[in-house]
C-alpha positions as CSV (number, residue, x, y, z in Angstrom):
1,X,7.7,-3.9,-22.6
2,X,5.2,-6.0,-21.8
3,X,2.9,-5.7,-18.6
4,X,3.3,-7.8,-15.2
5,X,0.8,-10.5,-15.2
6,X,-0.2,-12.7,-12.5
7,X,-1.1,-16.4,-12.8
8,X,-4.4,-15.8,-14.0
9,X,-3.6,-13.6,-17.1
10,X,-4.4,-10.5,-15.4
11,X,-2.5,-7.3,-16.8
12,X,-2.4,-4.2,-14.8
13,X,-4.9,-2.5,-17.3
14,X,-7.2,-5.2,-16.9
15,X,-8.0,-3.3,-13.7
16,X,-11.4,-1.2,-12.9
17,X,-9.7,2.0,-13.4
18,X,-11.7,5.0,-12.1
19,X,-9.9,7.8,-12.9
20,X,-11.0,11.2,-14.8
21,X,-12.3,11.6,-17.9
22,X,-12.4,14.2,-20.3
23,X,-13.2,17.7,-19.3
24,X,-16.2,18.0,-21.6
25,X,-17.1,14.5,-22.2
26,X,-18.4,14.5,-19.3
27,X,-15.3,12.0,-17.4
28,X,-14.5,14.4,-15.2
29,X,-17.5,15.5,-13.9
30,X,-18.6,11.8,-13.5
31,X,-15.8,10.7,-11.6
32,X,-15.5,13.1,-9.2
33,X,-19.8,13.0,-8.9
34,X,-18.3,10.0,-7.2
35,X,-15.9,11.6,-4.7
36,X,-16.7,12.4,-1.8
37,X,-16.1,15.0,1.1
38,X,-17.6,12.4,3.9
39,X,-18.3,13.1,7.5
40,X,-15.6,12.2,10.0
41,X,-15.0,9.7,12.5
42,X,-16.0,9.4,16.0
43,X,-13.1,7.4,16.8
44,X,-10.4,8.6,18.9
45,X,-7.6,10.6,17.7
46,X,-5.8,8.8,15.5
47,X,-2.0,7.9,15.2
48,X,-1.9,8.3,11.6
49,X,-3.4,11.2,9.5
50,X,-2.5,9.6,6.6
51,X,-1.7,6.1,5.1
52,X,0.7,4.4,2.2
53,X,-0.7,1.0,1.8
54,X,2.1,-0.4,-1.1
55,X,0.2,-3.1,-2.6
56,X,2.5,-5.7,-4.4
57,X,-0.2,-7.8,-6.7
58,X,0.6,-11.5,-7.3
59,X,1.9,-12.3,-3.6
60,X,5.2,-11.4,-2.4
61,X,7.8,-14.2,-1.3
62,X,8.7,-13.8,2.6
63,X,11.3,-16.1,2.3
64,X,13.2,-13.5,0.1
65,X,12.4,-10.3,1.9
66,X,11.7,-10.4,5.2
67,X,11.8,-14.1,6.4
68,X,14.8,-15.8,5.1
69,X,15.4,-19.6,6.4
70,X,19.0,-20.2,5.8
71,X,19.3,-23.3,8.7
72,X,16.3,-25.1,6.3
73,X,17.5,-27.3,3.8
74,X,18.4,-25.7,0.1
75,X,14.9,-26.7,-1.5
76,X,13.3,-24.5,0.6
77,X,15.7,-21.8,1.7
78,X,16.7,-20.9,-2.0
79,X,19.5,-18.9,-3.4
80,X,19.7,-16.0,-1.5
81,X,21.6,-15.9,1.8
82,X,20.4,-13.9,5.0
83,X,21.9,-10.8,5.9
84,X,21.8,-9.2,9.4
85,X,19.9,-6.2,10.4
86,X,20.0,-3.3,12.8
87,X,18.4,-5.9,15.0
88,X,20.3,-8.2,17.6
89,X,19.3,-11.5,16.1
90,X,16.8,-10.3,13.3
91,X,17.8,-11.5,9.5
92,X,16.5,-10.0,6.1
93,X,17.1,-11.4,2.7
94,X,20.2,-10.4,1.3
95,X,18.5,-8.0,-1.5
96,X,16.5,-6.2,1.8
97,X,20.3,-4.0,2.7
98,X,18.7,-0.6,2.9
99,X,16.0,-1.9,4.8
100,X,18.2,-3.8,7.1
101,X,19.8,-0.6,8.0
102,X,17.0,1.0,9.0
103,X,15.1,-2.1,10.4
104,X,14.8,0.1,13.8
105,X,11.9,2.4,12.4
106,X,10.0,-1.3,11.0
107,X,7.8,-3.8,12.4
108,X,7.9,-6.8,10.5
109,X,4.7,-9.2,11.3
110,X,5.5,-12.4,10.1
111,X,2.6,-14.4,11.2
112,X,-0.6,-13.3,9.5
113,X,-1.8,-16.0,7.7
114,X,-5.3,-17.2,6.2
115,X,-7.1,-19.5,4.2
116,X,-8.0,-18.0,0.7
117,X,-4.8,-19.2,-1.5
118,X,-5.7,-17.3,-5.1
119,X,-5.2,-13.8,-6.3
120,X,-9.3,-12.8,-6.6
121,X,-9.7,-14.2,-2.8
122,X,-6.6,-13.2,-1.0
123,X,-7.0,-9.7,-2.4
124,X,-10.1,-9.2,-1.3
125,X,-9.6,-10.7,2.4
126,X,-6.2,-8.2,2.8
127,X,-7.8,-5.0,1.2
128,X,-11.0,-5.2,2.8
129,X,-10.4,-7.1,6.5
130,X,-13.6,-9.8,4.9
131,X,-13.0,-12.8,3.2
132,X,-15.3,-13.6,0.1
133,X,-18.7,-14.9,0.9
134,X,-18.7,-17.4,-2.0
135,X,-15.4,-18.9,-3.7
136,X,-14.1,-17.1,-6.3
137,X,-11.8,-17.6,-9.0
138,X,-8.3,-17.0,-8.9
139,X,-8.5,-14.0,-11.1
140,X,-12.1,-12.8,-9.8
141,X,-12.6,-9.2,-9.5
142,X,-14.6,-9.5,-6.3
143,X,-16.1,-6.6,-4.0
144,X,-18.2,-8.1,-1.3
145,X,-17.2,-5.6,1.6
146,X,-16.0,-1.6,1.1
147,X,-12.0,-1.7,1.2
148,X,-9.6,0.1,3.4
149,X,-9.0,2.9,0.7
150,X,-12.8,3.5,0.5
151,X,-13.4,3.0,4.1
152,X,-10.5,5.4,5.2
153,X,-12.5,8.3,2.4
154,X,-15.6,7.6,4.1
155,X,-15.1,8.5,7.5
156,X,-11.6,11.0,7.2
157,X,-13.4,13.2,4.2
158,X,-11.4,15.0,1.6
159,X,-8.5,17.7,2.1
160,X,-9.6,20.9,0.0
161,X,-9.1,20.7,-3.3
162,X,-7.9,17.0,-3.6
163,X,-10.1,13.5,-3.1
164,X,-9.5,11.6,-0.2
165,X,-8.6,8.2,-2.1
166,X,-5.9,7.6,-4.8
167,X,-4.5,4.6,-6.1
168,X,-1.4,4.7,-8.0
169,X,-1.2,3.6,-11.0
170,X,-4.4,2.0,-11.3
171,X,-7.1,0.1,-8.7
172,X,-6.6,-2.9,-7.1
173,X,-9.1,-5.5,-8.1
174,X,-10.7,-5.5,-4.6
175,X,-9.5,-1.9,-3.4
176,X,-13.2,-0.4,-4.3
177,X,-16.5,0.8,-2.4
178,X,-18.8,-2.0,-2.4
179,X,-21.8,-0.3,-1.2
180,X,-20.5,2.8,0.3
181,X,-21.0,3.6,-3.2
182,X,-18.7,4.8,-6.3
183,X,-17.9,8.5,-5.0
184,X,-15.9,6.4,-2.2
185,X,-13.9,4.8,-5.1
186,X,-10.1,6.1,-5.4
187,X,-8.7,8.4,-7.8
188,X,-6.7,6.5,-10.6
189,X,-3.7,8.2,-11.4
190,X,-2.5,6.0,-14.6
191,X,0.3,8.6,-16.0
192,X,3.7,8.0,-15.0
193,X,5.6,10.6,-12.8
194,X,9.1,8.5,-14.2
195,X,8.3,10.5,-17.9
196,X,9.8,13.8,-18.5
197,X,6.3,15.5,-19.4
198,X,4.5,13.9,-16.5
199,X,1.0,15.6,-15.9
200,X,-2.1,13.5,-14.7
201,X,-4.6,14.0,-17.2
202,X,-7.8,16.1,-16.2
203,X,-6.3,18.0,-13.5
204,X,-5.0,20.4,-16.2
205,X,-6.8,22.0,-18.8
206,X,-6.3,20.0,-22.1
207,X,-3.5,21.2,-24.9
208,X,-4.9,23.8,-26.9
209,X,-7.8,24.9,-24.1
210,X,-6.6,28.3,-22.9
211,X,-8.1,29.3,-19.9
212,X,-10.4,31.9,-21.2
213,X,-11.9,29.5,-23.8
214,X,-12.4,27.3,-20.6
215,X,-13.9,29.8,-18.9
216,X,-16.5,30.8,-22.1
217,X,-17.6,27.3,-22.1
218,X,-18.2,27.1,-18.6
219,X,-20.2,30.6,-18.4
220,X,-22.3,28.9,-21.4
221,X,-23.4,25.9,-18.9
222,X,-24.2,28.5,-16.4
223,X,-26.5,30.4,-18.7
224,X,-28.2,27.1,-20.0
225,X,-28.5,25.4,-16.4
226,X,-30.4,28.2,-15.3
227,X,-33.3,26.9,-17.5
228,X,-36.2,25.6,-15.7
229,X,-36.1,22.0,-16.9
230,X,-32.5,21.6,-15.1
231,X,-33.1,24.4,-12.3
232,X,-35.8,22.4,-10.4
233,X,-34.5,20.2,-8.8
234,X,-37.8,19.4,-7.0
235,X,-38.7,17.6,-10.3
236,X,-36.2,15.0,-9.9
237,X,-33.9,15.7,-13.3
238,X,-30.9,14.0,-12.5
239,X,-29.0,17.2,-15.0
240,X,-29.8,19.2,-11.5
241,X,-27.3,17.0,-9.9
242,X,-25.0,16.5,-12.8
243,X,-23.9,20.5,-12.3
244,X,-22.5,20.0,-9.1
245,X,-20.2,18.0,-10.1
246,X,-19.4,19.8,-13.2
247,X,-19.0,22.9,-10.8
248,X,-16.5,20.3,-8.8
249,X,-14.9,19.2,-11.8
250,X,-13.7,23.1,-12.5
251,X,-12.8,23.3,-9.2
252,X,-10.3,20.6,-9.2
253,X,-9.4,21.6,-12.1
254,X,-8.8,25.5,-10.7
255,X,-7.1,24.4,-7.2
256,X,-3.4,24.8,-6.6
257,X,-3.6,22.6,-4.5
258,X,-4.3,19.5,-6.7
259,X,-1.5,21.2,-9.0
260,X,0.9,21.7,-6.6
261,X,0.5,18.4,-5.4
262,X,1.1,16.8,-8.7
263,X,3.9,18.6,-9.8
264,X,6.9,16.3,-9.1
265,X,9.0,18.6,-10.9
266,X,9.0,21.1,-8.2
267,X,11.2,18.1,-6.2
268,X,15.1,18.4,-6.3
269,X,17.2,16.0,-8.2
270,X,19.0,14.6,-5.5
271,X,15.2,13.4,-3.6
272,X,14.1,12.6,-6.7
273,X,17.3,10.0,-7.4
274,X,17.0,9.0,-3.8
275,X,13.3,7.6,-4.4
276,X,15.1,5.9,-7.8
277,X,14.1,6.9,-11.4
278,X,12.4,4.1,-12.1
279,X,8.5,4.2,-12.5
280,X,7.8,2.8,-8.6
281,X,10.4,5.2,-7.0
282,X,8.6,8.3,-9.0
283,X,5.3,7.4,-7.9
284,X,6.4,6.5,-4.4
285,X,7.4,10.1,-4.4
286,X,4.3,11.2,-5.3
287,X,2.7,9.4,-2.9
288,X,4.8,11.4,0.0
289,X,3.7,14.6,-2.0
290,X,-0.3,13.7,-2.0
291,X,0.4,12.8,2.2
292,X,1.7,16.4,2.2
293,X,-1.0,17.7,0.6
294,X,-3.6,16.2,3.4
295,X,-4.8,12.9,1.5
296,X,-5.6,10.2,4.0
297,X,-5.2,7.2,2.2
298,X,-2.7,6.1,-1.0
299,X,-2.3,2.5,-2.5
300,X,0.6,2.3,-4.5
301,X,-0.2,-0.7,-6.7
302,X,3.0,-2.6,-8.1
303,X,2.3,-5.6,-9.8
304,X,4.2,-8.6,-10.9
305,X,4.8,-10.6,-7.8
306,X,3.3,-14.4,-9.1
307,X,6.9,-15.8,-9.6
308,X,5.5,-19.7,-10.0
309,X,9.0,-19.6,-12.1
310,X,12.4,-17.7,-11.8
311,X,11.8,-16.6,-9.0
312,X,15.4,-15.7,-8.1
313,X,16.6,-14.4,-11.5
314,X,13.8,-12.3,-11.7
315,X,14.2,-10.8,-7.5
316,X,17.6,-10.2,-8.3
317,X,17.3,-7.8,-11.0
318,X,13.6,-6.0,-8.9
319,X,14.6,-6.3,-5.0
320,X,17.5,-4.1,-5.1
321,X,15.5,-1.4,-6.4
322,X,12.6,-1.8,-4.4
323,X,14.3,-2.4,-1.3
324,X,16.1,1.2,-2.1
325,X,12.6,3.1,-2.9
326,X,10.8,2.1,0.3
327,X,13.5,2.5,2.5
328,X,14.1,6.3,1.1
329,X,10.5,6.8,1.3
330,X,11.0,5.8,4.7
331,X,13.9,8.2,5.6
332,X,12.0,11.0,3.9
333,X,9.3,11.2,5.6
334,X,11.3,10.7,8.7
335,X,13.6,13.6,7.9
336,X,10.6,16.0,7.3
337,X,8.7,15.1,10.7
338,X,6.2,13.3,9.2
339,X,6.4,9.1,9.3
340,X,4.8,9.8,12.9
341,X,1.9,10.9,11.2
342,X,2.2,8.6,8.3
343,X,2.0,5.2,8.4
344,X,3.4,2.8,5.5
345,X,2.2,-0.5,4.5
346,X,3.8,-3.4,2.3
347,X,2.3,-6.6,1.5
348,X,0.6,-8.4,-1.1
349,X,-2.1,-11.0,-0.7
350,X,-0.2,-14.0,0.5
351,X,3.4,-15.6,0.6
352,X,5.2,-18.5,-1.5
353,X,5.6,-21.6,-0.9
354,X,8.1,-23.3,1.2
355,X,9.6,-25.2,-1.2
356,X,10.9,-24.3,-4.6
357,X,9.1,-26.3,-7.8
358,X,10.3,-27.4,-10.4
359,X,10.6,-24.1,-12.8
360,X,12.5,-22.6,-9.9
361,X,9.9,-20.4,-8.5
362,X,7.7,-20.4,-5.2
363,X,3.4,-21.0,-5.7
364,X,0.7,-19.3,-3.6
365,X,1.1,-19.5,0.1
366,X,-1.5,-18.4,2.1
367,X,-0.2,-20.0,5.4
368,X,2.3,-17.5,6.3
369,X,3.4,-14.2,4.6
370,X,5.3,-11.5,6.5
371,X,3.6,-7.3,6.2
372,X,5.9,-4.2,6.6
373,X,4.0,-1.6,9.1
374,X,6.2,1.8,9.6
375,X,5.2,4.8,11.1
376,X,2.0,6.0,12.3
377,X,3.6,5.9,15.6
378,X,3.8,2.0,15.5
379,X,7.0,1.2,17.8
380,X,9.5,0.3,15.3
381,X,13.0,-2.0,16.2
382,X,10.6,-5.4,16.1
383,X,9.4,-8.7,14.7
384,X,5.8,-9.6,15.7
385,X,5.0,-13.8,15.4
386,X,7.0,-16.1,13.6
387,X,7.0,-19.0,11.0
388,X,8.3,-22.6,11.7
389,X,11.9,-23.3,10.4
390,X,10.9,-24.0,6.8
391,X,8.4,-20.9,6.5
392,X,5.3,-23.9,5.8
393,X,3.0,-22.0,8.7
394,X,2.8,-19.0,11.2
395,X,3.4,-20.9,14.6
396,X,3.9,-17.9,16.9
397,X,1.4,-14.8,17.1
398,X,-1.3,-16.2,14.7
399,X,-2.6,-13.3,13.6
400,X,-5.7,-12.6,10.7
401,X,-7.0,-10.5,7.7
402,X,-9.3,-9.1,10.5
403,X,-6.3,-7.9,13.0
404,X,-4.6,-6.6,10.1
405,X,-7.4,-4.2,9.0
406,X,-8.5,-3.7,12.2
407,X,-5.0,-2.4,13.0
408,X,-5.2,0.0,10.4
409,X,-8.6,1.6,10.9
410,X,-7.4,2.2,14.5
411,X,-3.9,4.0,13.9
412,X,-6.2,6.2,11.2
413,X,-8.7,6.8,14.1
414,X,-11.4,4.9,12.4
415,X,-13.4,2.4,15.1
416,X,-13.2,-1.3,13.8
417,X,-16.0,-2.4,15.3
418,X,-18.1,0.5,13.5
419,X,-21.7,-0.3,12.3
420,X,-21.9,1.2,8.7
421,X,-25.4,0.2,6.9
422,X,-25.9,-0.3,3.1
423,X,-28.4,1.7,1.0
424,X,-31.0,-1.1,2.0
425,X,-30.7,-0.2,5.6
426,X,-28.5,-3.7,6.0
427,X,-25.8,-3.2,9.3
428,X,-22.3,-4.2,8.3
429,X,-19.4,-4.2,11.0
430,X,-16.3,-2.6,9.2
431,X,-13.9,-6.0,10.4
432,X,-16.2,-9.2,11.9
433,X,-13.1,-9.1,15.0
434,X,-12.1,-5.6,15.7
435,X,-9.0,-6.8,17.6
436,X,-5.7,-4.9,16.3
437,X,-2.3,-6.1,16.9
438,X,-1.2,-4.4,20.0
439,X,2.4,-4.7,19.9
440,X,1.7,-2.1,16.6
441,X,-0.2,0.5,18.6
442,X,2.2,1.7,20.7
């Protein structure tokens, strides 16, 4: 089956992936020289230990999710009909049922909006809180400013045995460190929980490794890294450093809590075929799992959201689904006491257009796109802003990149208005307007 692309030819694997290598290729030990155990904030307690940021790549419609216009004329409200909520007055798309039954524990904004209308620009601006310093290309890999992911990993450190910063099933293009540096980058996990023999590579020894022979060869590097050469660190040998992380490497390796944490198969059938068995409802579930396990920060990174064409033949057959994996994602962490505590995120990096083209599909949008906040203690039962009648503009509750990230950082207990400075001693405000929506911070 072939890969979701966006407009500018990007496939998923085209992605930065920084997951682990090889155990003795020396992957492992690289990747996780990049992770870090970072000091904490001096922000206030926050309202969220943990975050889900569900990142759909190519730009999400709102007119067929959360901001249907059925009063505009057919052009631009499409094919799909509004259905009522749990909300006096409030309509979803008709595909958005489960959602719409639980629209009490949401907050729909539906008025962020801002002015970078490609994939490589709006990316970055959502992800990081900064727009791009120079234009970029629509499918640009840019990284001007450290993103949420890397931010959150930064200042909330690492639970034991676990990095602080996965993205699942691969990175976004601007979800990396900038100059906080790689060890701030996320953990990749690439595998697929959907598949029967699901195991994320290099957080298990390899087939045919027993753990004795693992043990032999790591007793060898002990007796060779006690030679001088590597031992004195005071000479500046970067091999001094590079057993550290090999040292970490074993321990991630060793630590039940990365394999608990990773073992789906531990989870019942019935939670399991609530999430959905499809590849996003597996790895939505692992998400909750990793938020048990004390990580602060998941994206899960679903791709395939550029519809310039079909839009509507291709939502019908993906919205049900989706719809049915976030909302139980939702209702689980609600049933086990933890969605005050966790707070979930879906959007992409802009909306559609108003009005359908020609190949019946919706283009970029970047006047008005509607974001999914849940949890974290953000008061739930409400619609924040509002778009004109034919969804062309927010018009009520303008809200920004900036108030977006900002809001996040605060219900994670991270201050917006921090100083951080780059490794040339150059100050950097996390978000240039610190100002969080308040009607999400309860």
């Amino acid at each position: 089956m072939a890969l979701p692309r966006n407009c500018a030819g990007m496939t998923r694997r085209d992605c930065l992936q920084l997951g682990l290598g090889t155990v003795f290729g020396g992957g492992l030990a690289h990747a996780l020289r990049l992770r870090s155990v970072a000091a904490s904030s001096d922000a206030k307690a926050p309202a969220a230990k943990s975050c889900i940021l569900i990142w759909l790549d190519g730009g999400p419609t709102h007119y067929e999710t959360f901001d249907p216009k059925p009063n505009a004329p057919a052009e631009f409200r499409g094919e799909f009909s509004a259905i009522p909520t749990r909300l006096t007055g409030v309509a979803f798309s008709e595909h958005m049922k489960r959602l719409a039954a639980i629209a009490d524990k949401l907050a729909i904004v539906r008025s962020i909006r801002h002015d970078q209308g490609n994939h490589g620009a709006g990316n970055h601006y959502m992800m990081t809180g900064a727009p791009p310093r120079i234009p970029v290309g629509c499918g640009a890999f840019v990284s001007f400013h450290p993103s949420l992911g890397s931010v959150t990993a930064h200042e909330r450190g690492a639970p034991a045995g676990l990095p602080a910063y996965f993205s699942i099933p691969e990175m976004s293009r601007s979800g990396g460190p900038n100059f906080l540096g790689a060890k701030f980058a996320p953990f990749v996990v690439s595998d697929n929980p959907n598949s029967p023999g699901f195991r994320v590579r290099d957080v298990a020894l390899p087939a045919g490794l027993t753990g004795e022979r693992f043990e032999s060869r790591r007793d060898i590097r002990v007796q060779v890294d006690r030679l001088q050469r590597i031992a004195d660190k005071a000479a500046g040998d970067p091999a001094a450093a590079l057993d550290e992380h090999y040292q970490q490497g074993y321990e991630l390796i060793s630590s039940k809590q990365a394999q608990a944490a990773f073992d789906i198969h531990r989870e019942p059938d019935r939670v399991r075929d609530g999430y959905g068995r499809t590849n996003f409802g597996q790895r939505a579930l692992l998400a909750r799992r990793l938020v048990e396990a004390g990580v602060p920060f998941i994206t899960l990174y679903e791709g395939g959201w550029d519809h310039h064409k079909d839009i509507f033949k291709e939502l019908n057959k993906r919205l049900p689904s989706f719809d049915a994996t976030i909302a139980a994602l939702i209702d689980d962490l609600a049933q086990r006491g933890m969605l005050d505590s966790t707070l979930v995120v879906v959007l992409g990096e802009f909306g559609r257009t108003p009005q359908v083209n020609k190949d019946a599909g919706r283009d970029h949008w970047s006047n008005a796109m509607s974001v999914l906040f849940a949890g974290g203690r953000t008061p739930g039962g409400q619609v924040v802003g509002a778009t004109d009648v034919k969804g062309f503009s927010a018009v009520e509750r303008v809200l920004s990149p900036e108030n977006f990230a900002s809001t996040i950082y605060r219900k994670l207990g991270i201050d917006p208005d921090k100083v951080l400075y780059t490794p040339q001693g150059r100050p950097s405000h996390l978000v240039s307007d610190p100002t969080p929506i308040s009607e999400l911070m309860g």
